[in-house]
N, C-alpha and C positions, 0 to 999 in steps of 0.2 A: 492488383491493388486490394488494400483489409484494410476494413471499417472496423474499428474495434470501438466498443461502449462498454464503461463505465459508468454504472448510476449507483451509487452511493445514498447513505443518510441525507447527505447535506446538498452536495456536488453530483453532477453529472458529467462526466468529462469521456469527450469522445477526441480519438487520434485515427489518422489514415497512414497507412504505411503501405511503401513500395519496396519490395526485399527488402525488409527488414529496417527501415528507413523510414523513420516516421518524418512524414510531408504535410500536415499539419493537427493543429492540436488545439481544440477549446472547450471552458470548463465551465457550466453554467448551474445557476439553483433549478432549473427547467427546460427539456427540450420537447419540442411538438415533435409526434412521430412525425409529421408532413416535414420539419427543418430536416431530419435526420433521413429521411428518403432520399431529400432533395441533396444533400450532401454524397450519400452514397451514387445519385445516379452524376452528380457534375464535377466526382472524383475518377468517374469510370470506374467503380469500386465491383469487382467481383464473388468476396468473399466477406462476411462480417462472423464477427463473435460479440455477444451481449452477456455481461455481467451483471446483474441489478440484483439489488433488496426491497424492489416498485413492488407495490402490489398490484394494483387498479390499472398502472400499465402496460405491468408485464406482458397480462395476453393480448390486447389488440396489437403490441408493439413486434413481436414475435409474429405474428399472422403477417402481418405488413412486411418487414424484412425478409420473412422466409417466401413472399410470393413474388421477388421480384430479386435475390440474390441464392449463394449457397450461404446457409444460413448455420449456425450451431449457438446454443447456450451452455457456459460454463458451468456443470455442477458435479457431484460427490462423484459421478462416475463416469466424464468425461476423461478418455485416456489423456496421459500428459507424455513431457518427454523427462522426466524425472521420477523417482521410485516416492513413493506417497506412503510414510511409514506412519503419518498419524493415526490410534487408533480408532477413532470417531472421526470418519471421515466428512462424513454425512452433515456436523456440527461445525468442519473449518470455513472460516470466513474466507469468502471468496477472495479477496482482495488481497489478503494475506499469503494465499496458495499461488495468486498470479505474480504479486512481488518476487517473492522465491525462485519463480520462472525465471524473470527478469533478469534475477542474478545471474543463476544458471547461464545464461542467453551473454551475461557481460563478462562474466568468471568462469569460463567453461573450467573443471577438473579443478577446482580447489575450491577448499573448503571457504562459505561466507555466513556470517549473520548480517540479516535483512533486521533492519530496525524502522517499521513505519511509523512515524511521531505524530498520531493525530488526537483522535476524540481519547482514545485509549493508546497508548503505546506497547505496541506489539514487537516481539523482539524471536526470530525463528533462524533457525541452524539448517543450516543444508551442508553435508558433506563432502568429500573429493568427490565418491563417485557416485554422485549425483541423488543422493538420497535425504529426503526428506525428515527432519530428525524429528519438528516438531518443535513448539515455542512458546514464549510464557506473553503473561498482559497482561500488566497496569494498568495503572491512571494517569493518564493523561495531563497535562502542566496547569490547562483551563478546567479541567474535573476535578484536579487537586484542590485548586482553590475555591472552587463552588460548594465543593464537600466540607469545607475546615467552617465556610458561613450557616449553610445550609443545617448542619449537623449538630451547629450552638447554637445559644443563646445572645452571644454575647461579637462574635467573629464578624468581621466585617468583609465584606467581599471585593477580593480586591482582583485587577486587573494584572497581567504579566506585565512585567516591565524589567527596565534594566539593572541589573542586578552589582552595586557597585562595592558593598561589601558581604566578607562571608558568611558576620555573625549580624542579623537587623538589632540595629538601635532603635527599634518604634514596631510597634504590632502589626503595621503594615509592611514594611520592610521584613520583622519576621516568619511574616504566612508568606510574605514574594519568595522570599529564599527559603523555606520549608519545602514549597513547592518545586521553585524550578533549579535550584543547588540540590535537594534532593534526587530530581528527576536526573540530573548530571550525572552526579554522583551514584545513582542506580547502574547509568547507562554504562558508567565507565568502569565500575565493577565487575558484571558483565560480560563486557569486553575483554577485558583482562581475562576472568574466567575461562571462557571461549579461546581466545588465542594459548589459554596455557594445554586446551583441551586438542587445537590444534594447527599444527606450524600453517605460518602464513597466508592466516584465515585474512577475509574483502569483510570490512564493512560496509556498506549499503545502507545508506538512509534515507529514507524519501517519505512523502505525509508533509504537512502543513507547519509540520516545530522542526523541519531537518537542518533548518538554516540556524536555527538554537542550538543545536545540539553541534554544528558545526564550528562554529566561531570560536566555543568553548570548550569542548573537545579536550584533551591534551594528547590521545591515541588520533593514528592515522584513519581517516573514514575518508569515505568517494560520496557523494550527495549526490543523487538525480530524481525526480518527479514528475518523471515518466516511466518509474520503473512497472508500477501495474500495467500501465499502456503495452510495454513493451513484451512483458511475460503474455498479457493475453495477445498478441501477435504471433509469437511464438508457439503460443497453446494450439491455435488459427493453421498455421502454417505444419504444424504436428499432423494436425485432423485431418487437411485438407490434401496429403502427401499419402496419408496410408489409404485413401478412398480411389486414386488414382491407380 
């Protein structure tokens, strides 16, 4: 059994997986190390992996974990089961490196673009054999528009919503669709790029707008938001095979 955590900007989201099989999963603004103890001992958890960008609780969190399981944290040079071609390794976002796994883990031997849709939309290439190419990042659909107010005078701040036509009739309609018909229209760009760069590329979306980027889409995409969960299992089960 693996405890894997996830602590994020916003979210904290922790999954327990059995071979590879995630058996449960919840995603909070806050976890007590004492919940996350308690969880790993009335899982029967023997192995955890931690990901955070916590400061304050990085370390007591880490002490507490590692004296009571096999314990490891994700970082620049934790071995993976994937070739790690970024050249600043030291500067990729964590979450972004374990998505990539994820794929890896659901698309063994073909090529996929991971597209995670959140605060920033991050968009990373991983190759047939296994090799990590590297990936570009935006703005995000809710940045976009915080930016267009923020940035004037005059812009009003507007909310995402449903987007019914292409061109806005009203200043708020055209910062809605500025933002999120462009953010479409970026992704699907892209896409097409990618797939011309190579045959029978997986896209992968997962993050908090994957279900946007889904409906609308006109290209074939697989949605799942467990993919970080699942990559750091996979990282876990990497670690915990070569120490044996």
């Amino acid at each position: 059994m693996n405890l894997v955590i996830d602590i994020g900007n916003t979210l904290a989201k922790v999954g327990v997986f059995k071979d590879g099989e995630l058996q449960y999963r919840e995603a909070r603004e806050k976890w007590e190390i004492d919940e996350l103890m308690a969880l790993g001992t009335n899982h029967n958890v023997q192995n955890v992996i931690l990901s955070t960008v916590a400061g304050a609780l990085a370390g007591p969190l880490r002490e507490a974990l590692d004296s009571r399981f096999v314990f490891m944290e994700l970082n620049a040079a934790t071995p993976l089961p994937i070739a790690n071609r970024y050249r600043t390794p030291e500067t990729l976002g964590k979450d972004r490196l374990a998505a990539v796994v994820g794929a890896f883990v659901l698309f063994p031997r073909q090529a996929c673009l991971v597209v995670d849709a959140g605060t920033c939309i991050t968009y990373d290439v991983l190759n047939p054999e296994g090799e990590y190419l590297g990936g570009n990042i935006s703005p995000g659909i809710g940045m976009r528009l915080r930016a267009m107010h923020q940035f004037t005078a005059r812009l009003p701040l507007v909310q995402p919503g449903p987007v019914e036509e292409w061109v806005g009739n009203s200043t708020e309609t055209a910062l809605r669709n500025g933002a999120q018909v462009g953010a479409l229209l970026e992704a699907e760009g892209f896409l097409q790029y990618c797939r011309s760069r190579f045959r029978g590329l997986k896209a992968i979306f997962t993050g908090g707008d994957a279900d946007f980027f889904a409906k609308r889409l006109k290209s074939e995409i697989f949605v799942n938001h467990n993919l970080v969960l699942i990559g750091l299992d996979q990282i876990l089960n990497y670690n915990v095979k070569r120490l044996e």
